[in-house]
N, C-alpha and C positions, 0 to 999 in steps of 0.2 A: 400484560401487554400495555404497551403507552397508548393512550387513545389520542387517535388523527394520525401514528405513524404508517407511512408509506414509503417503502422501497421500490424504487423506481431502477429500470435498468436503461443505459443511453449507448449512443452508438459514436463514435468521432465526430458525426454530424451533426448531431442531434446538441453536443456539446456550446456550438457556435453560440445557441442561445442562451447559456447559462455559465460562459466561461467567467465574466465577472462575477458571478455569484462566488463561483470555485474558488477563485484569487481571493478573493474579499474574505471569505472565510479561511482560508490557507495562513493568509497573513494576520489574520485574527488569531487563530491558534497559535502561530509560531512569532506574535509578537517579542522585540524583546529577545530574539534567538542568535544575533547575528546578520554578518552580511549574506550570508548562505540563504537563510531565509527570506530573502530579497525578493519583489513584485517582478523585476526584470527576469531574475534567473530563474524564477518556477513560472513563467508564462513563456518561457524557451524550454524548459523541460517539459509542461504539458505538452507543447507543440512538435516536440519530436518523439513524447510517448504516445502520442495519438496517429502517427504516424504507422505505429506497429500492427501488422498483423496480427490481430484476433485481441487488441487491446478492448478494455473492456470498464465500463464506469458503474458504480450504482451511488444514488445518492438515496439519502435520507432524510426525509422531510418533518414536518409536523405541524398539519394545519396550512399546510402552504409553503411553509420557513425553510430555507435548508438549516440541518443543522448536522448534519454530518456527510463523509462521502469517502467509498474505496473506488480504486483503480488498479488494475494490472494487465501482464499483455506475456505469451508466451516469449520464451527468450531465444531469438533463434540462431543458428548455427554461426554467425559470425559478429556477435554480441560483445558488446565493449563491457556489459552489466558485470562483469569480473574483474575488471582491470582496477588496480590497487587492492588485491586482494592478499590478505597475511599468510607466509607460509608459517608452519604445513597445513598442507590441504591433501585430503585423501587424492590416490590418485587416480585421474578422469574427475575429477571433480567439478573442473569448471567447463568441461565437454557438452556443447547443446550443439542438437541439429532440428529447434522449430518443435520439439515436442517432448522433451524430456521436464522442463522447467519451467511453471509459471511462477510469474514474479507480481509481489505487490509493492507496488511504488508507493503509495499512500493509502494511509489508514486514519481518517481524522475527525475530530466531534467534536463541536462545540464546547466549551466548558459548563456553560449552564444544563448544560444536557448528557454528561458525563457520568458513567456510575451508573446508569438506566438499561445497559443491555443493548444499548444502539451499536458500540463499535461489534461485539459478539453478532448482532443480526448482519450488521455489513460484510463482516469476516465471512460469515457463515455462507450467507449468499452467494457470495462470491467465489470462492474458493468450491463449493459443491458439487458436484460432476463433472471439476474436471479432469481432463483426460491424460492429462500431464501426470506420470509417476511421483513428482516434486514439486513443491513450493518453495519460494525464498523471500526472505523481506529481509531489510535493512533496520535498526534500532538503535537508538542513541542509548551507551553506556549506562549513560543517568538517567535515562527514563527510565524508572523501577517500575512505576505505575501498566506500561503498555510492555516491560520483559515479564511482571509476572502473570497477564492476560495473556501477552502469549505461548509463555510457557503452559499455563492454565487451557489451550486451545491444541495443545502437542507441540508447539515449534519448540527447537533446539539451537543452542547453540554451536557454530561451528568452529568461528574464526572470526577475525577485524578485517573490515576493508576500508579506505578510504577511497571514495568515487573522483571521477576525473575532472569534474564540476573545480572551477577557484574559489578558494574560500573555505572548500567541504570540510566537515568534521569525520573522525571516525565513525565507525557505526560498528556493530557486532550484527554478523551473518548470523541469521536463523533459514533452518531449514524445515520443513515439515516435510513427511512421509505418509503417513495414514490419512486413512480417507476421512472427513468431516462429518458428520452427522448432525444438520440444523437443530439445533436447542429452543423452546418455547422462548418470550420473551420474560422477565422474571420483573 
């Protein structure tokens, strides 16, 4: 276990006081990525995925520091989260009514802090009891680094989507089915 790490869990509200924290590290991580990766466009994406029913934060601290943080929020029945999606797609596949499908919008760690078990404790956390038959996240191609953790955690691959967002890159759908079982921290 890392010693001083604490997983903290936040609420929409609870956010307001730590949203520059989020951005600053957001943009720390995905320096260097693009216009996608932009201050303006992920502080309008925070703002309408906090908006969501049963959206959900945990951040990652150490000694005080954030150094990492997930998010997701179930996807409910009249959900754009599908839209630019690659056929084929099994059929029903992109059918939500508010309980079939949590989604995780972001998954991110510091690099000085990377390789220590923190993004697996985040994932883990998060993802744990819920009640949603399915998961889904979104992953950049070339991120070998976070397709083979998550394959390494059960996700799969489905299909490409490209999200509605200007700018976006493709991404490859991963889905998870099987339930999580939190792992020590290593």
């Amino acid at each position: 276990m890392i010693e001083g790490l604490q997983l903290r869990h936040h609420s929409a509200d609870e956010v307001k006081e730590i949203l520059d924290q989020l951005v600053g590290l957001y943009l720390e991580v995905y320096a260097g990525g693009g216009e996608f990766y932009s201050e303006d466009r992920y502080r309008r994406q925070l703002d309408l995925h906090m908006q969501r029913v049963g959206w959900e934060l945990i951040t990652a601290s150490v000694d005080g520091a954030l150094v990492g943080y997930i998010y997701g929020f179930p996807l409910p029945s009249q959900t754009r989260w599908w839209e630019g999606i690659h056929d084929p797609v099994p059929p029903g596949f992109t059918e939500e009514d508010g309980k079939r499908t949590f989604a995780i919008s972001e998954l991110l760690v510091h690099r000085a802090w990377r390789r220590k078990g923190i993004a697996a404790a985040l994932h883990d956390e998060l993802v744990a009891g819920r009640a949603e038959p399915r998961s889904t996240l979104l992953v950049r191609p070339d991120n070998v680094a976070a397709q083979m953790a998550y394959r390494s955690w059960g996700w799969n691959k489905v299909t490409k989507l490209r999200p509605n967002w200007e700018t976006a890159p493709t991404f490859d759908v991963m889905v998870r089915t099987a339930p999580i079982c939190p792992r020590p921290f290593s």
